[in-house]
C-alpha positions, -999 to 999 in steps of 0.1 A, spaced: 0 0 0 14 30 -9 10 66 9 -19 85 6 -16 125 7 -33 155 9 -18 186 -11 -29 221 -10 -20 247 -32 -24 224 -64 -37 247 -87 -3 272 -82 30 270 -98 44 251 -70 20 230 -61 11 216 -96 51 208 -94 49 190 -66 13 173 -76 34 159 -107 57 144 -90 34 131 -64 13 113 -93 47 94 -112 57 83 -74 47 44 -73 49 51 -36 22 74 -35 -13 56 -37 -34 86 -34 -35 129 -37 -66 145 -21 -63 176 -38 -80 204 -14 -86 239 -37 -108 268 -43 -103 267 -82 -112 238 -105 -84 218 -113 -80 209 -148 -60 173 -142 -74 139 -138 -60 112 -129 -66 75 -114 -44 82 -81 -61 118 -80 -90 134 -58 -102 168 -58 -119 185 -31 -132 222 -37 -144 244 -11 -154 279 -17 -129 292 14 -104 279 36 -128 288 64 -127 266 97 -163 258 95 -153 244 59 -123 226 72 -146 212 98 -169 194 69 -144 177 54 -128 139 58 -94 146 59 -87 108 79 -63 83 67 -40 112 52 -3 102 62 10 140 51 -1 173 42 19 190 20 14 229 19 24 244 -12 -3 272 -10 0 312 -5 -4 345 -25 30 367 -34 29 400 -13 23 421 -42 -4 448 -33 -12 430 -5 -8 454 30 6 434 62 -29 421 80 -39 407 45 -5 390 37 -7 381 72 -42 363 71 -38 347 39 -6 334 48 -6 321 84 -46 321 91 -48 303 61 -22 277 72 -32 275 110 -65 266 101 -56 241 75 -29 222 98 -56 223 128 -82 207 110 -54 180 92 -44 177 128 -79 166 145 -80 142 118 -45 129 120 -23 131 149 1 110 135 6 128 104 37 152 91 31 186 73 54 198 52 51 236 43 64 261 11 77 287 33 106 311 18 143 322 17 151 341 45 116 336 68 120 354 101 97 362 126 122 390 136 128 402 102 122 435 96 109 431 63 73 421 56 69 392 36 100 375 51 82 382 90 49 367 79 64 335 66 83 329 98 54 338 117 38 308 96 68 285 102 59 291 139 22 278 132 38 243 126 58 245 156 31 245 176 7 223 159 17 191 180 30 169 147 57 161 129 68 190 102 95 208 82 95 243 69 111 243 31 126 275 19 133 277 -15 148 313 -33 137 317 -67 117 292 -83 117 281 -120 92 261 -137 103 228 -153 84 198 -166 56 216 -184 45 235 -153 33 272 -154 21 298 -136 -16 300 -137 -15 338 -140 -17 347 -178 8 375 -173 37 358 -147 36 328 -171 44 350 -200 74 365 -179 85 328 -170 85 313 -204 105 346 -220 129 347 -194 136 311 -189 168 307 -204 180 335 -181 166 317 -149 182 283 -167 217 302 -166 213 322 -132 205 289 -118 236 274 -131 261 303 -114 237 307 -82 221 273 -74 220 285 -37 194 306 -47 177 290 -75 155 259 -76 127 242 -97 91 231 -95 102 194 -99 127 194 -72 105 212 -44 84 180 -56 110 157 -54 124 168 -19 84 166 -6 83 134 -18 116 123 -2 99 138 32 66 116 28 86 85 24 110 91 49 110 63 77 122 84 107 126 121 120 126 150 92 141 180 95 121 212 108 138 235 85 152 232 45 172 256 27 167 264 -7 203 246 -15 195 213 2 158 210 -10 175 194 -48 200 173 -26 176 159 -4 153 153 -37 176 139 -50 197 112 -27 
């Protein structure tokens, strides 16, 4: 019997990525899919759950049992977005999801996109938010790790499901394929954010809480 997953953030760059990976794993028996969008993917290993809002009282409806790992791959860029809004859509989002995974799985493992340089203390924004959502898994009573990839490039067919970002992707990709050769500690891919998650799922004993962007393609990869 192979592992059976749930993965949130499936209809975003990273998380279609990692949902790629997840569905060529023979390890993996099953991906419950939970999004707001439609998700245009089938496949036998596949299940899709869509909920209007990442609301507790949603949460609460669902039947989230049996799910050895959540992987979080969800979470809006900071663009526009003031500090309370980053804030809720980034750790709210999160606390509610991992409470509700945790009810129906105390013996599960979460596995979360965070970012390069995620600080609680930092004094910029973005980077204070995602530690303060690092620190939502610290708390949440299971098993976890916080990944933090730098700049992410989409491989494998994957793209961004915003018309305009995947136009900047595909023209400047060979750029990103070069800046990733002469900075690898601060580039990575869709596939090997996928690969390293997968690693985690299957891993037989204690993971680590925190990832750097230039261990997540090692660790994919050993």
């Amino acid at each position: 019997m192979g592992k059976q997953v749930l993965l949130i953030g499936a209809t975003g760059l990273v998380g279609r990525g990692v949902l790629n990976v997840l569905l060529e794993a023979p390890d993996i028996a099953r991906v419950t899919a939970l999004v707001r969008r439609p998700l245009a993917i089938t496949h036998p290993k596949l299940r899709v759950q869509q909920i209007a809002e990442f609301s507790a009282a949603a949460l609460a409806g669902l039947d989230l049992h049996g799910l050895e790992a959540c992987l979080y791959c969800a979470g809006p860029l900071p663009l526009g977005m003031g500090e309370a809004a980053y804030r809720e859509a980034t750790v709210g989002t999160l606390e509610r999801v991992v409470q509700a995974y945790a009810r129906a799985n105390p013996e599960g493992y979460v596995a979360y996109v965070s970012g390069m340089g995620a600080d609680p203390g930092s004094r910029l924004m973005p980077l204070r938010v995602k530690g303060e959502a690092e620190a939502v898994l610290a708390r949440c009573g299971l098993q976890h790790t916080s990944l933090r990839p730098g700049v992410v490039r989409p491989v494998d067919g994957v793209c961004s499901p915003h018309r305009m970002r995947g136009l900047a992707y595909r023209l400047g990709d060979p750029l990103l394929a070069l800046a990733a050769r002469l900075a690898p500690a601060i580039f990575t891919t869709t596939t090997a954010i996928g690969d390293c998650m997968l690693r985690l799922v299957l891993a037989a004993g204690p993971r680590p809480a925190v990832i750097e962007n230039a261990d997540i393609a090692r660790l994919g990869g050993e």
